[in-house]
N, C-alpha and C positions, 0 to 999 in steps of 0.2 A: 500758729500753733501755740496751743496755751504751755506756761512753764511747768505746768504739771506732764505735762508730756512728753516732755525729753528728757528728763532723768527716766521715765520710762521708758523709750526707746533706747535709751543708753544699757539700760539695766537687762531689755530682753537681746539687745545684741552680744553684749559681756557673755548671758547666759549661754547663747548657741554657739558662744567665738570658738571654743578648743573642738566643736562636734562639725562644723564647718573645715577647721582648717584642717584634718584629720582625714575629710574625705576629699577636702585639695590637693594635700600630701599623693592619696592613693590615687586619683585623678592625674597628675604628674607624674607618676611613675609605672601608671598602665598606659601613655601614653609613648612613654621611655621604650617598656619593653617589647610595645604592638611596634615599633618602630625598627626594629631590630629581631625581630620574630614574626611570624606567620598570623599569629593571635589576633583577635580584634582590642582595643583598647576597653573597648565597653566589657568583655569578658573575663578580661583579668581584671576589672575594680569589681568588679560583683563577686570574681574567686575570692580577693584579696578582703573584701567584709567577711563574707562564710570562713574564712582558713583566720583574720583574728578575730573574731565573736566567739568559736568555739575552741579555739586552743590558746585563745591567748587572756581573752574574756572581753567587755566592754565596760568601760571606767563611768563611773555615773556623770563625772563630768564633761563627758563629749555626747552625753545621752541625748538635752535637747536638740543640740547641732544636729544630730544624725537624724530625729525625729522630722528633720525639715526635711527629706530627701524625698516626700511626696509633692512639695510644693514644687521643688526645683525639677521634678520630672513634670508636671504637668507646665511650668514657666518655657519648660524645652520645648514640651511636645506645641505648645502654644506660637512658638518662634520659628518649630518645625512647620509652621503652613509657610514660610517665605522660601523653601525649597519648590514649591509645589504648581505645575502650572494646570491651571484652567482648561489649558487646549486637549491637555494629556488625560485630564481628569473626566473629560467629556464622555468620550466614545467608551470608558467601563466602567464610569461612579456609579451609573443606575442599576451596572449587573452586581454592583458588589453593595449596594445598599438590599437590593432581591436576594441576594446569599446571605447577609448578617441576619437580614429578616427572618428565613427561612432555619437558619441553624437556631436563634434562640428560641420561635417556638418549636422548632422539631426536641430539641434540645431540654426544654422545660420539662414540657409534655414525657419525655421520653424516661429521663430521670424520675421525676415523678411518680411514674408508672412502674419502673423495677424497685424503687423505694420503699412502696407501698407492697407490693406483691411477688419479688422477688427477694429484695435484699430484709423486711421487716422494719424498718426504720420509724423514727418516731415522724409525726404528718411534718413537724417545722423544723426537725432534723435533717429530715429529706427535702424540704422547697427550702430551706437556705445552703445547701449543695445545689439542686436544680441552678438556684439565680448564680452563684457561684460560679461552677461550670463552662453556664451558657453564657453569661452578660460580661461581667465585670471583675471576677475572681473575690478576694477579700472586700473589697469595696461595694460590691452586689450583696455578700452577705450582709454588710451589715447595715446598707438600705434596705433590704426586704427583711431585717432582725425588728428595726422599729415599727415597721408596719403589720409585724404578726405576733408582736411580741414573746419574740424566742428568748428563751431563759439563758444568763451568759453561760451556764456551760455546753448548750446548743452551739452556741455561738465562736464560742472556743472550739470546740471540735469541728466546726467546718471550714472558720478557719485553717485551722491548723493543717485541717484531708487538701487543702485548696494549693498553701503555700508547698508542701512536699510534693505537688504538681507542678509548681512553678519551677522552683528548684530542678524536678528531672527533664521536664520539657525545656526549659535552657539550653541546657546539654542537649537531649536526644532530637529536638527538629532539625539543628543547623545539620547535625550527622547524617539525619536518614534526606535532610534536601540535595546533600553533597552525592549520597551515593544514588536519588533517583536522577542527578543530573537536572536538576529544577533552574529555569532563569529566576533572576530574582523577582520579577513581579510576579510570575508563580508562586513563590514561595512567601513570598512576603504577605499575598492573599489569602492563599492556606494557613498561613503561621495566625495571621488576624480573626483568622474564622475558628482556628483550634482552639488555640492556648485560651488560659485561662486571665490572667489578671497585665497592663497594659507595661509595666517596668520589664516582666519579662517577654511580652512581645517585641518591645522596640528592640531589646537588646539580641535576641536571636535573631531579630531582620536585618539589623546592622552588622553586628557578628558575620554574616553571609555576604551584604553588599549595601553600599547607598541606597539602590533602587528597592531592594529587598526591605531597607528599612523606613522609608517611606510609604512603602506601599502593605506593610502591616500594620505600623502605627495607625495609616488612615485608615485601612480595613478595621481593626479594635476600635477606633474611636467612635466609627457606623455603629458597630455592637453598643459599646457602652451608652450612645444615644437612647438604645428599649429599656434604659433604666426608670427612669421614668414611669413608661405603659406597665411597667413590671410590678413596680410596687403598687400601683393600683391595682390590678387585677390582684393579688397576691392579698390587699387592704379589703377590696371587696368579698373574697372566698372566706377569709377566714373571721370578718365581721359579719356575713350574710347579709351585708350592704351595700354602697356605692362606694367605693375608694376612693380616697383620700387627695383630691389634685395639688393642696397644697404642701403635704406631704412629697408627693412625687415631685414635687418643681422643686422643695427644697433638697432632694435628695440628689437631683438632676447634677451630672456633672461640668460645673458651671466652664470650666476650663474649655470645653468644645468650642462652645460661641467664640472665646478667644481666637482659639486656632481657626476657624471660617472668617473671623474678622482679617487676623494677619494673610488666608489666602487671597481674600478678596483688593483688600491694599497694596498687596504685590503686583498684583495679574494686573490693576489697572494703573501699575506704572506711576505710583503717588511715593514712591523711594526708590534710590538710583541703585544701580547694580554695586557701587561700593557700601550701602547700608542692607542692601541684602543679602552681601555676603560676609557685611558683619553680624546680622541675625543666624546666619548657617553657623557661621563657627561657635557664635555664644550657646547659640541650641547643641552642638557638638557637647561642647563643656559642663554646658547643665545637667545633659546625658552623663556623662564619665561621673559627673559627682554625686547623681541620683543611684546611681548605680552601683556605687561605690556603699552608700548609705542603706540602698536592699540590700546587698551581702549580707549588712548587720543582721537583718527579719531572718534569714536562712539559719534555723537553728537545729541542731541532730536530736535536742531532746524532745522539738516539738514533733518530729518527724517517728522518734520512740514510742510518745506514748498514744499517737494516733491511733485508732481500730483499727480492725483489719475492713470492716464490714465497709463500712466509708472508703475505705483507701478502693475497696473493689468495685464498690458502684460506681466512685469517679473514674477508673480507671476503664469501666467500660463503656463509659459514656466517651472519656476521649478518646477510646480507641473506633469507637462504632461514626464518630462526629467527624475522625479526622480523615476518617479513611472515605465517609461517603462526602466530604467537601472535596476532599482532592481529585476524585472523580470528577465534580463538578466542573470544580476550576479546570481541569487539566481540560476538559469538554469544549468550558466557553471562553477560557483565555487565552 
């Protein structure tokens, strides 16, 4: 390592240190009170970003730290394949790869279609909600933003309609799983095929149960795979060309391969059971801190000055998506 590069990693560590140990702090102590209360741990550091970002405020100095809270979910969800076995995965990974399939083009197509002829939407208004929606939440937008090139305030507002999704489906799957009586790999396949972006899936799967939050995370992570096919098709419509491949592989979410890499190392027995239950708890903790660091994103003014128009097309896309997945699921699970 050259000596130019360690005062540089010294300098970008200093930078994230107070935004890091801030959501260790909240991490700590949603662990505290899920210990001692009914709560999921993962639910009260997500409360506890939303309850101080908007009432208390976020200090610029823990700004980068907390910016790192995508890394350290997707470092989880990466460490999350050492829970997972192979055996288990067998006999429904291929019904629930045919289900992610099916919801994000029924799901495109569908959006798409009341965008343009129901709700009036602008064309890249409405396909960066569609990929939204259907694939990847926030992150889907703003792969299919470079590929159609949506103007930021397109890009702004669908963010925006995406996260105020995030935010109430949180809350509202774990309750309506509770009162249908759902086991958790029901729910956790449902919660993977509804919701929209993969922080708040993991955390309402886990919120429910271990099983529950395994078996969302890996259903979302099936989904976020058509990111990829997405932005090409999306590259090609709106260039009236051939889309973009390298485009789509750099958009691709590299984190996947990780996690199929850490299942496949488990399952064949190349780490002993005391290293893969030190990857379960560090993936625990990455979780509590990732999630700690979403609270922050959960803002009320972004949720004010949203449309309505938007808030209503996404709202009946996840009400029409989630209700005809759960049929399915409840069908062939």
């Amino acid at each position: 390592m050259s000596g130019a590069a360690v005062p540089s990693i010294r300098a970008r560590a200093t930078r994230i240190a107070p935004g890091i140990a801030l959501m260790g702090g909240i991490a700590v102590a949603s662990h505290a009170v899920a210990a001692v209360t009914p709560l999921s741990a993962l639910i009260v550091a997500v409360a506890t970003g939303v309850v101080v970002a908007n009432f208390v405020g976020t200090p610029a100095v823990v700004r980068p730290g907390l910016d790192s809270h995508k890394l350290l979910l997707e470092t989880g969800i990466v460490l999350l394949g050492a829970r997972l076995s192979l055996a288990e995965l067998a006999g429904i990974g291929p019904t629930v790869v045919a289900l992610a399939a099916g919801v994000v083009l029924f799901g495109v197509v569908y959006t798409e279609t009341l965008s343009r002829f129901v709700f009036g939407l602008g064309d890249r208004t409405g396909s960066l909600l569609a990929a939204g929606a259907s694939v990847c939440g926030v992150s889907a937008v703003v792969a299919v933003a470079g590929s159609i090139d949506a103007a930021e305030r397109e890009i702004a507002y669908a963010a925006a309609t995406v996260l105020v999704f995030d935010a109430v489906t949180l809350v509202t799957f774990p309750v309506a799983a509770e009162l249908l009586g759902l086991s958790g790999e029901t729910f956790g396949i449902w919660a993977g095929l509804s919701m929209f972006s993969t922080g708040p899936v993991a955390a309402a799967g886990f919120a429910y149960s271990q099983t529950a939050g395994q078996w969302a995370t890996l259903t979302k992570l099936v989904r976020n795979a058509f990111i990829g096919l997405l932005v090409i098709g999306y590259s090609a419509t709106y260039t009236k060309g051939s889309g973009n491949v390298t485009t789509a592989w750099n958009r691709f979410p590299k984190f996947i391969a990780g996690f199929v890499l850490v299942v496949v190392v488990a399952n064949l027995g190349l780490v002993s059971a005391g290293q893969r239950a030190t990857l379960v708890t560090a993936s625990d903790w990455l979780f509590a801190l990732a999630f700690a660091g979403l609270g922050f994103e959960i803002t009320v003014g972004e949720m004010v000055d949203t449309g309505v128009r938007p808030l209503l097309l996404v709202l009946v896309h996840l009400l029409t998506v989630s209700a005809l997945s759960l049929v399915v699921v409840l069908a062939l699970v």
